[in-house]
C-alpha positions as CSV (number, residue, x, y, z in Angstrom):
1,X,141.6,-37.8,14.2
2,X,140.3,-40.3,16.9
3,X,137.7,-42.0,14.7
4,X,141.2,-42.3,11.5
5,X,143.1,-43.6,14.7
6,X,140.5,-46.3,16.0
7,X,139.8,-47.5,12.5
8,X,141.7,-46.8,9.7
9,X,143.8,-50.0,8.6
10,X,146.4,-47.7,8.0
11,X,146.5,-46.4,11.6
12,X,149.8,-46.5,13.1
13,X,147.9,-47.7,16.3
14,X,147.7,-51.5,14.6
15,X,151.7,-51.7,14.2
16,X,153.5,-54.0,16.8
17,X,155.1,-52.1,19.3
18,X,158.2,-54.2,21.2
19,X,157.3,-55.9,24.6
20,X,160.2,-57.0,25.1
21,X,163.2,-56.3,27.9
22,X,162.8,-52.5,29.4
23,X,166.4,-52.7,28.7
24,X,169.2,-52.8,26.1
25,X,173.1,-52.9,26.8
26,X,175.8,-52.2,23.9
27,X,178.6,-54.2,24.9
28,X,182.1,-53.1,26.9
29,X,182.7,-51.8,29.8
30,X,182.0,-48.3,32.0
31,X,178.9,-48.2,31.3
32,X,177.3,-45.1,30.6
33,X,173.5,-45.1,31.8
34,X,170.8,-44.0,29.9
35,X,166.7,-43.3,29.9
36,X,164.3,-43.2,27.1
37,X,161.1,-42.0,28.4
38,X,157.7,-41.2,26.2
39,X,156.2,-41.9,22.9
40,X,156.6,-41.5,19.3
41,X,160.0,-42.7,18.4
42,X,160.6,-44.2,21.8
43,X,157.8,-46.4,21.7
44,X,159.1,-48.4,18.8
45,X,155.8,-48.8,16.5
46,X,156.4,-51.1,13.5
47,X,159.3,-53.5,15.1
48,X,158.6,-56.0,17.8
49,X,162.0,-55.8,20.1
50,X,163.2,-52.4,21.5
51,X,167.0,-53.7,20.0
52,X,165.6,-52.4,16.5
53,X,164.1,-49.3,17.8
54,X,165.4,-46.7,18.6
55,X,166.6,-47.8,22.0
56,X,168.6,-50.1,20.7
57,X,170.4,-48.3,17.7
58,X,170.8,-45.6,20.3
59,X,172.9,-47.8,22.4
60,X,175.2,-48.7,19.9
61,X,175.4,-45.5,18.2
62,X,176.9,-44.0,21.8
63,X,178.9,-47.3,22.8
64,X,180.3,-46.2,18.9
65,X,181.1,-42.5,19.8
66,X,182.5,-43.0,23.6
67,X,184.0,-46.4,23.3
68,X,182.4,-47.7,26.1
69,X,179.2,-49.6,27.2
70,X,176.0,-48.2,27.2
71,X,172.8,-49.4,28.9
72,X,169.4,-48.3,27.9
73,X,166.3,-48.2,29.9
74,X,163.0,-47.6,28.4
75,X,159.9,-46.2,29.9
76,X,157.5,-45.8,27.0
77,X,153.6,-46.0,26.3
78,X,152.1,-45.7,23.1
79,X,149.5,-43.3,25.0
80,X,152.4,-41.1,27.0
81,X,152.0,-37.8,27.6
82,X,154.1,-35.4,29.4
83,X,151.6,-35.8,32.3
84,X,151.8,-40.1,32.0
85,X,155.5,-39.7,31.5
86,X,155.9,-37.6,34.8
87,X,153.9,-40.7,36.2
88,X,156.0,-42.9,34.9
89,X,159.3,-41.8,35.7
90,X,157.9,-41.2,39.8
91,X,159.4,-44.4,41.2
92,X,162.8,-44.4,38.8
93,X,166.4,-43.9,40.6
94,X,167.0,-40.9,37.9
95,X,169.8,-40.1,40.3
96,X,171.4,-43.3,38.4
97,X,171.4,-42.1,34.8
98,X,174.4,-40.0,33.2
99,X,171.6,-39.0,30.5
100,X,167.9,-39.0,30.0
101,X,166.0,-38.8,26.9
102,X,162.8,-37.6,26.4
103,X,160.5,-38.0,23.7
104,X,156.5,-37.1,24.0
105,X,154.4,-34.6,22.6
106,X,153.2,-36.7,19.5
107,X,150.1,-37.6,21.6
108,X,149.5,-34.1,22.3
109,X,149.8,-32.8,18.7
110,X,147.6,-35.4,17.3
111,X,145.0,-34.6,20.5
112,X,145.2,-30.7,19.2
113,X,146.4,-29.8,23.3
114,X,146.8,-26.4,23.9
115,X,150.0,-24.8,24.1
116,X,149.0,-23.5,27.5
117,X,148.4,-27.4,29.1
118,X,151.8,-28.6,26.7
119,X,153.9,-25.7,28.3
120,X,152.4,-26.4,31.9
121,X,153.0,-30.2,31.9
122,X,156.0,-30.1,30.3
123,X,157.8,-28.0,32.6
124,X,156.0,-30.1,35.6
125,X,157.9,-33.1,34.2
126,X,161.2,-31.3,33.1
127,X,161.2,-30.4,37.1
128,X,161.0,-33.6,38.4
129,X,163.9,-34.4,36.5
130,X,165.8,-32.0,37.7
131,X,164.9,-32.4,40.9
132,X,165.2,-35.8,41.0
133,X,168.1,-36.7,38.8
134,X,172.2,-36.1,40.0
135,X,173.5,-32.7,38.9
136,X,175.8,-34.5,36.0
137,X,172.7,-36.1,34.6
138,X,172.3,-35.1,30.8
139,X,168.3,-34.1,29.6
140,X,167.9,-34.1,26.5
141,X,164.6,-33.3,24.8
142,X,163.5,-34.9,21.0
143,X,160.9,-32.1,18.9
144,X,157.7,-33.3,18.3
145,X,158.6,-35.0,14.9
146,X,156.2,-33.6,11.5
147,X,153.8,-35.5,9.9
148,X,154.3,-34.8,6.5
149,X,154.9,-35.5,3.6
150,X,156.0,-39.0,4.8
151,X,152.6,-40.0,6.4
152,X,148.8,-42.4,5.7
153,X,146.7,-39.6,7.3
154,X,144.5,-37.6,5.1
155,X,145.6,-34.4,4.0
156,X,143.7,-31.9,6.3
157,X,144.5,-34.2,9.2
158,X,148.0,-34.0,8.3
159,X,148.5,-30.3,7.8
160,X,145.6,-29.6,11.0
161,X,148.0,-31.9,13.0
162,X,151.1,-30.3,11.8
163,X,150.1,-26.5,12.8
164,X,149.7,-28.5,16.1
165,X,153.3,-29.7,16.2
166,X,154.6,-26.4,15.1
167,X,152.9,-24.5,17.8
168,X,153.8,-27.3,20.6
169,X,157.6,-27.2,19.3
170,X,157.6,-23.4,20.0
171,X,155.8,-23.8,23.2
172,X,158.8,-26.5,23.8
173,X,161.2,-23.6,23.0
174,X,160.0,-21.5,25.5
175,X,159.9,-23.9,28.3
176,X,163.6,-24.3,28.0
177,X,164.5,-20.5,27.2
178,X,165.5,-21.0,31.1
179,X,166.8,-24.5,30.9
180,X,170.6,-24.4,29.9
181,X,170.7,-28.0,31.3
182,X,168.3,-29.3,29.2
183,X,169.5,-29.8,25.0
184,X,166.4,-29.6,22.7
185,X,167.5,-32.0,19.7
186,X,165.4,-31.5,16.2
187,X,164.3,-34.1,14.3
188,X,163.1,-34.0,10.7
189,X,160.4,-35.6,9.3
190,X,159.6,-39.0,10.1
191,X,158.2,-42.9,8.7
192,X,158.5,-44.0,12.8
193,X,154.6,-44.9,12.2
194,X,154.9,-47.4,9.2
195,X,156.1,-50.6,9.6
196,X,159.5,-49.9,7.8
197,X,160.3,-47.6,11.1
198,X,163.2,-49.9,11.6
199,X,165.1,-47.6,9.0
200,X,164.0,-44.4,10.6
201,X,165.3,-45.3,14.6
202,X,168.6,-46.0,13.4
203,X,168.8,-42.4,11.0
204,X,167.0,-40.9,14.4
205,X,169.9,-42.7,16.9
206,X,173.1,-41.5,14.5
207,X,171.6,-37.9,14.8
208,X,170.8,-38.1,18.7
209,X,174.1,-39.7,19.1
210,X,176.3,-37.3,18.7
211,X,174.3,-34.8,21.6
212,X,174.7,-37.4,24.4
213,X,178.3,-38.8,23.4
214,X,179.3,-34.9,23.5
215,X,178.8,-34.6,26.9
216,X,179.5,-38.5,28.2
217,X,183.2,-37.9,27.7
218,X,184.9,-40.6,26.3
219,X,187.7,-42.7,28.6
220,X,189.2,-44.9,26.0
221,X,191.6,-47.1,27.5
222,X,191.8,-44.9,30.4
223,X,189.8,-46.2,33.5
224,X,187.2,-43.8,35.2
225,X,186.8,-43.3,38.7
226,X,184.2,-45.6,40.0
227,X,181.0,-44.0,40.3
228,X,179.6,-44.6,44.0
229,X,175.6,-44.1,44.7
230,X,173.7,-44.1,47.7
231,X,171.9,-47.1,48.3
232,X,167.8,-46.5,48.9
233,X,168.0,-48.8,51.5
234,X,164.0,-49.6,52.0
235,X,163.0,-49.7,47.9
236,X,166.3,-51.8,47.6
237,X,165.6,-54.2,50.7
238,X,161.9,-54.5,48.9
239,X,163.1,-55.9,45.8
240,X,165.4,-58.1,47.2
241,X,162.7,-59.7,49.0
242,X,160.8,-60.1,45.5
243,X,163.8,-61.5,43.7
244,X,164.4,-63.3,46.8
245,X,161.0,-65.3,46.9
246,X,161.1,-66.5,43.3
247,X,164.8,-67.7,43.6
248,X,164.1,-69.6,47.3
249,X,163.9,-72.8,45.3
250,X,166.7,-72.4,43.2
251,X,166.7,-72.5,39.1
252,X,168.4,-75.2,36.7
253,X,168.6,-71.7,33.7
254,X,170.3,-69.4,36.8
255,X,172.4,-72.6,37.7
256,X,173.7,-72.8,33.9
257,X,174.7,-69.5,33.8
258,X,176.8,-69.3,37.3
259,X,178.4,-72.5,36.2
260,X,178.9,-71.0,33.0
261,X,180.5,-68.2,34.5
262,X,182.9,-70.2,36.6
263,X,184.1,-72.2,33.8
264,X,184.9,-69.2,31.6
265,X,187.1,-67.4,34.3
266,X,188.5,-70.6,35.6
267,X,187.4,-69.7,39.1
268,X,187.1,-71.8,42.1
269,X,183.4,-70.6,42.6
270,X,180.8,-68.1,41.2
271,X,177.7,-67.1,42.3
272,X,174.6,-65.3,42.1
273,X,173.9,-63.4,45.6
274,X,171.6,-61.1,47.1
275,X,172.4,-58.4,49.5
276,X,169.5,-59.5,52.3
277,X,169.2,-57.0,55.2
278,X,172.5,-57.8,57.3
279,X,173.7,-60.9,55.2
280,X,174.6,-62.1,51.9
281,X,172.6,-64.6,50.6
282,X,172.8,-66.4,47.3
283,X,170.5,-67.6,44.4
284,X,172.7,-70.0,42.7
285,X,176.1,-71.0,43.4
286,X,178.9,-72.8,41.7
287,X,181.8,-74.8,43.4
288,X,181.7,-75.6,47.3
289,X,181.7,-72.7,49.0
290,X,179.5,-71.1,51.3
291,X,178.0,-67.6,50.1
292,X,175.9,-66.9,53.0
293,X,178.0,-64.7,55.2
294,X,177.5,-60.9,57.3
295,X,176.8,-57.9,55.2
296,X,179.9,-56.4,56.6
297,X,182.2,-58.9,55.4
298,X,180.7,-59.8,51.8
299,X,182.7,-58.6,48.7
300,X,179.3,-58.0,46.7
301,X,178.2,-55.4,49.2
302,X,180.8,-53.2,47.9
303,X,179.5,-54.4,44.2
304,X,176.2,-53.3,44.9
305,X,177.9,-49.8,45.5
306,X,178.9,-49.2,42.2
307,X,177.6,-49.0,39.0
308,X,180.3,-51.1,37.3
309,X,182.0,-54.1,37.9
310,X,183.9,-54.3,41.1
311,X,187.7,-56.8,41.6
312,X,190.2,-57.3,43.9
313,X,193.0,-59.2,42.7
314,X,194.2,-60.1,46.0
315,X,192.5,-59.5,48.9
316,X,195.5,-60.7,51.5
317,X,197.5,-57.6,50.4
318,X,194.2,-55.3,50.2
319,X,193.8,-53.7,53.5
320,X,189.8,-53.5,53.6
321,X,189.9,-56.7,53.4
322,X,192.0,-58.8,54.7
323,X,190.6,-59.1,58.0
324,X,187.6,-61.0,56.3
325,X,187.1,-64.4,57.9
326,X,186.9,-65.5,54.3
327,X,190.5,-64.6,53.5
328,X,191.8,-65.2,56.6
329,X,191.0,-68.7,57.5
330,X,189.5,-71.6,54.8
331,X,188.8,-71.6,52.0
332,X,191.5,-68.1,52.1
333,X,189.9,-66.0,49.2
334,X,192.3,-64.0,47.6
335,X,190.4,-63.0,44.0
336,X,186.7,-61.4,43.7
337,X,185.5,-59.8,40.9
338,X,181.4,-58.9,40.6
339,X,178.9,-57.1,38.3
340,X,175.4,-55.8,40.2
341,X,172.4,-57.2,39.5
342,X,169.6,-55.1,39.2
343,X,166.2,-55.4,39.6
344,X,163.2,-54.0,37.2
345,X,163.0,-50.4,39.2
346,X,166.7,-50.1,39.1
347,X,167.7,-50.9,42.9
348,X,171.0,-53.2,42.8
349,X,169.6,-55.8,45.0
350,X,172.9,-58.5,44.4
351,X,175.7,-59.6,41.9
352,X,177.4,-62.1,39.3
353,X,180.5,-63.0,40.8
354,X,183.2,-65.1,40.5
355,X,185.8,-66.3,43.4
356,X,189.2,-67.9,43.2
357,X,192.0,-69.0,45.8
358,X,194.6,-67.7,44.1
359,X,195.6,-63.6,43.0
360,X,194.8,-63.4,39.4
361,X,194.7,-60.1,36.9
362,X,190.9,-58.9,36.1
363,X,191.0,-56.9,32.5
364,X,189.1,-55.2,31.0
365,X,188.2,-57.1,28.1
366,X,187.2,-59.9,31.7
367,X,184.5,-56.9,32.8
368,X,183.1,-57.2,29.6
369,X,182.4,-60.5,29.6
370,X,181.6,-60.8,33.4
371,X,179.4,-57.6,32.6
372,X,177.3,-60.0,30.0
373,X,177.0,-62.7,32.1
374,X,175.7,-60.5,34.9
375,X,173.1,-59.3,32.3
376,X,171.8,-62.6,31.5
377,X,171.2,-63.5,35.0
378,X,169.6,-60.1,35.6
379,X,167.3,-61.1,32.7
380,X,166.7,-64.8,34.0
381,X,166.0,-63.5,37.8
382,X,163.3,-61.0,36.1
383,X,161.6,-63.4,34.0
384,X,161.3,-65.6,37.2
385,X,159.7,-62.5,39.0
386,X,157.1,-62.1,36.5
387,X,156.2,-65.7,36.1
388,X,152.5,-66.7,37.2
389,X,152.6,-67.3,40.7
390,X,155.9,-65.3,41.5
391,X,154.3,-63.3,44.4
């Protein structure tokens, strides 16, 4: 198996796998949050951005089902293992996600691991996630997908490597005899390996879809109750000061997309800030108005608190917060509405927001927008993190 994997041109290891954005967002708004973890499907072999895998079908498949946003993060390997993937997953917030998917095992079955290790590190990584995850999180666990008869490798490989699969999968059965929290989802046989796969992660997301929609009720027009989460103070205060050093100098593609932002909404001012120890800072700015004022009295902190967007359509009849200095005296705020900003490891280190004078309505169909804005600037403030020199 090693030597058809290193060297046969049909090995699935010489397909493109995505390198794109560890993220993908299906638009609206209320969010629900979702993690693809491991190999095989996950990884995306055969398409070169995760928004034709099956991150990305899966995103839109839910959004679909629940009427709302979804957001996607991926943390795949073409080499993950339950072992790698419980690596992997160590510095994640899981305690952020309403679900979490997880796909591996196709590196085991083609490896021939025993069902003794599979059960064992399986049940390791299935315990960090309950362990570390909120007690609404979702698990949801993919089978180890079959080999043939939709497959390149040689016969005996692919019925030796399918008795592998079939003795892993009912190894994966008895790890979650225990588990009623945990959904084992079957999948059928498979082409995620050949470089149509782009077919096969949108047949796989339409029969995933329906598990994790199931149990992410639906609001419809109804809105949810904002979902509050403890700030990780230190790991958040870290990435600020990341984000922080690349955006010191300020950036004509972040300035764009704050001005872009205030010209949509017709606000006096927008602005891209960061939550800095006791102060609010800011990355970019639109209009005349100074963003850099205490923790205590900055409308993004309580952004960065939520999940979702955060408004107040008129902060001088809002009592906690009309004793800022910012609505009390010049330039008298009376609107704010933001969207967090995340950075790569998931701490929400600042916002998108936009600021007006006057009381004005925020809708729904404006968090949706504000929500894709945000997203773009998230993006720009991560590719300026990884740049050459960033550090």
């Amino acid at each position: 198996m090693w030597l058809w994997l290193r060297y046969s041109r049909h090995s699935w290891h010489r397909l493109p796998v995505p390198h794109d954005s560890p993220q993908v967002h299906a638009s609206g708004s209320y969010a629900d949050r979702i993690l693809i973890a491991g190999d095989g499907a996950a990884t995306g072999r055969g398409v070169i951005t995760h928004e034709l895998g099956l991150p990305g079908y899966l995103a839109r498949a839910v959004s679909a089902r629940t009427g709302r946003a979804a957001d996607v993060d991926i943390v795949v390997s073409g080499e993950m293992t339950a072992a790698k993937c419980l690596r992997a997953i160590a510095g994640l917030e899981l305690s952020r996600f309403d679900a979490v998917l997880i796909s591996v095992g196709t590196v085991e079955a083609v490896a021939f691991t025993s069902a003794a290790v599979w059960k064992q590190e399986l049940a390791e990584l299935l315990d960090r996630i309950d362990t570390d995850a909120a007690p609404a999180t979702h698990t949801y666990m993919l089978s180890i997908p079959y080999f043939a008869p939709r497959h390149r490798l040689p016969p005996f490989l692919a019925r030796a490597t399918d008795r592998r699969v079939r003795v892993l999968n009912h190894a994966t059965h008895e790890v979650l005899a225990d588990r009623r929290d945990v959904r084992f989802i079957i999948v059928g046989h498979t082409t995620w390996h050949e470089a149509s796969g782009a077919h096969t992660y949108e047949v796989w997301a339409e029969s995933v879809a329906p598990h994790l929609a199931e149990q992410l009720a639906p609001h419809g027009d109804e809105k949810p109750y904002p979902r509050l989460e403890k700030l990780h103070e230190a790991a958040r205060q870290a990435a600020v000061d990341r984000l922080g050093a690349v955006s010191r100098d300020g950036d004509t593609v972040l300035d764009e997309l704050t001005s872009r932002a205030r010209a949509v909404f017709g606000t006096a001012f927008a602005g891209v800030t960061l939550i800095d120890n006791d102060e609010q800072t800011a990355a970019s700015t639109a209009g005349q108005f100074n963003f850099r004022v205490p923790r205590d009295e900055s409308f993004c902190e309580m952004t960065i608190r939520r999940a979702e967007h955060f408004a107040v359509e008129d902060a001088s009849l809002d009592p906690r917060y009309k004793h800022f200095g910012s609505v009390v005296s010049a330039p008298r705020l009376r609107f704010y509405a933001g969207y967090p900003i995340e950075s790569a490891d998931g701490q929400r280190v600042g916002a998108l927001c936009i600021i007006d004078t006057k009381p004005r309505e925020f809708t729904v169909d404006d968090s949706t927008l504000l929500r894709l804005l945000a997203q773009q600037a998230q993006r720009r403030m991560w590719e300026l993190s990884a740049a050459p020199g960033a550090d």
